[in-house]
C-alpha positions as CSV (number, residue, x, y, z in Angstrom):
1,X,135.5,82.0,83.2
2,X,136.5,83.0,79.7
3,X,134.1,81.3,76.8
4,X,136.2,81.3,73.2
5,X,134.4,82.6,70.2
6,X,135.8,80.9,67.1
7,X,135.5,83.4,63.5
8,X,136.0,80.9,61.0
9,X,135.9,84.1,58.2
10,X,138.5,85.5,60.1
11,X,141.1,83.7,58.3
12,X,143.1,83.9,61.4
13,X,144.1,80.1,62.9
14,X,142.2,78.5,65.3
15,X,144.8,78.2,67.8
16,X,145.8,81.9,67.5
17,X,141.9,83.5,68.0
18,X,142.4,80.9,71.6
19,X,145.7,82.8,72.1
20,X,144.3,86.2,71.1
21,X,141.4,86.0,73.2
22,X,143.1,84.3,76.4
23,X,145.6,87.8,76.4
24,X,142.5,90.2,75.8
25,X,141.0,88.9,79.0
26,X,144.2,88.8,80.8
27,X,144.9,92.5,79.9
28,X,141.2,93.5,80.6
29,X,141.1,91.7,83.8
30,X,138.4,89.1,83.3
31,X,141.5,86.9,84.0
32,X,143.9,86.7,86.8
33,X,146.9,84.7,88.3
34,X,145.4,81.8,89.8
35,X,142.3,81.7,88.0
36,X,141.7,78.0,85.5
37,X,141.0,78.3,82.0
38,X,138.4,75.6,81.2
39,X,139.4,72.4,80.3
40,X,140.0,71.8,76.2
41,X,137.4,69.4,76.1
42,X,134.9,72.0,77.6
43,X,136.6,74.5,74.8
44,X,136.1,71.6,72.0
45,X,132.0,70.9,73.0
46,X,131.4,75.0,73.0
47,X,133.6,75.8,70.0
48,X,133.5,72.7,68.1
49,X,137.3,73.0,67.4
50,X,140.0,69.8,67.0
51,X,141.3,69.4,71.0
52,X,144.8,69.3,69.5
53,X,144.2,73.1,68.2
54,X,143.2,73.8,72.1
55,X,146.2,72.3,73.2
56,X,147.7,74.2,70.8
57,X,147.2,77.2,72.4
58,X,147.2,76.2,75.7
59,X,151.2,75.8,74.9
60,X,151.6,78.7,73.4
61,X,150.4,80.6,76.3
62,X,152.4,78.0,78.8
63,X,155.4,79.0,76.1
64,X,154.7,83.0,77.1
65,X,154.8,82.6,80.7
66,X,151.0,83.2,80.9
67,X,149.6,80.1,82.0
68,X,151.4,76.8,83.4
69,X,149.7,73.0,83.0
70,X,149.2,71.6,86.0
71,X,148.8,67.4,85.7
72,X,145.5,66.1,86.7
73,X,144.0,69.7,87.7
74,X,144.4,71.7,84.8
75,X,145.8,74.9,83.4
76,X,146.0,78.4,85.4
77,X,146.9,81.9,84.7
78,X,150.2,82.8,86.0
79,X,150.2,86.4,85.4
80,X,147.9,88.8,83.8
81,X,148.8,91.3,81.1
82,X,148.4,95.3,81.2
83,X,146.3,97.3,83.0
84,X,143.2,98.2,81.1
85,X,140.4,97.1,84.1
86,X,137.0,96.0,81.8
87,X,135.5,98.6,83.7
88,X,137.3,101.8,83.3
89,X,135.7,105.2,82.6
90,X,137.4,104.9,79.1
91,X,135.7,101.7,78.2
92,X,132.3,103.5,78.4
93,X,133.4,106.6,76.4
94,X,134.7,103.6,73.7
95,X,131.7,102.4,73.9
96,X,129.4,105.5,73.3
97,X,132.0,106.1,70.7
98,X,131.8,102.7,69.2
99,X,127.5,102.9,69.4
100,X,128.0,106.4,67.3
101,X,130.1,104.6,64.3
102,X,127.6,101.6,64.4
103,X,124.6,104.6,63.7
104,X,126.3,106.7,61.1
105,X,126.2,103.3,59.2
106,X,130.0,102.2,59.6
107,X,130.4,98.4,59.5
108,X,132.6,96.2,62.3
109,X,135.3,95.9,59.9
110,X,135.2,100.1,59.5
111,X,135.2,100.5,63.1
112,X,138.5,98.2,63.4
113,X,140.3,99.9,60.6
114,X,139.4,103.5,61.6
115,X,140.5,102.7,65.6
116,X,143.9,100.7,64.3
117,X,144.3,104.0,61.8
118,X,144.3,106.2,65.2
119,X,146.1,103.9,67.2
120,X,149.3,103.7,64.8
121,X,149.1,107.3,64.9
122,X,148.8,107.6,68.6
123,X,151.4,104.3,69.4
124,X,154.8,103.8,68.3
125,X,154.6,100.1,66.2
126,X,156.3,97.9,69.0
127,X,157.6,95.2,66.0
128,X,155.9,92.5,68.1
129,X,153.2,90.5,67.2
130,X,149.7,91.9,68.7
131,X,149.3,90.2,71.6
């Protein structure tokens, strides 16, 4: 089951870090069609969040096709996104990669810029929202 990590620095909204997060493991495969995302009042005791903002997502993902409510049992995936399994030979060259920056002294927010730098040159801008 997916557990949501809130960044209140990240001056991204609430809702959208749910959203964000909800599609990362639906890409990565820790999600699939079928499986229950916990209830919003087990999101609001772990994350500490308003249970409107988790309903707020929750519809937003329902609004994408992603997920669908289901009275009195809760909400499930529907379908999953991409097909980047968590456990693909590339993750672990990312992550040797990603254990190199952190020694040679570059800082998280150095590490995002540098990979988004290479990924704009490697991926044509889609024009959508990051999803």
């Amino acid at each position: 089951m997916i557990e949501y990590r809130i960044d209140r620095r990240s001056g991204v909204a609430t809702y959208v870090q749910i959203v964000q997060q909800t599609k990362q493991a639906l890409r990565l495969g820790l999600l699939e069609p079928g499986d229950k995302l916990p209830a919003a009042r087990e999101v609001v005791e772990a994350t500490a969040v308003n249970p409107n903002t988790v309903l707020k997502a929750y519809r937003e993902l329902e609004r994408e096709g992603l997920v669908e409510a289901r009275r009195g049992l809760g909400t499930f995936v529907r379908r999953s996104l991409g097909a980047a399994p968590g456990e693909s030979p590339l993750r672990g060259e990312l992550s040797e990669w990603a254990a190199r920056a952190r020694a040679a002294g570059l800082e998280r927010d150095d590490v995002a810029a540098l990979f988004a730098l290479v990924l704009d040159e490697h991926f044509e801008p889609t024009g959508k929202e990051q999803q």
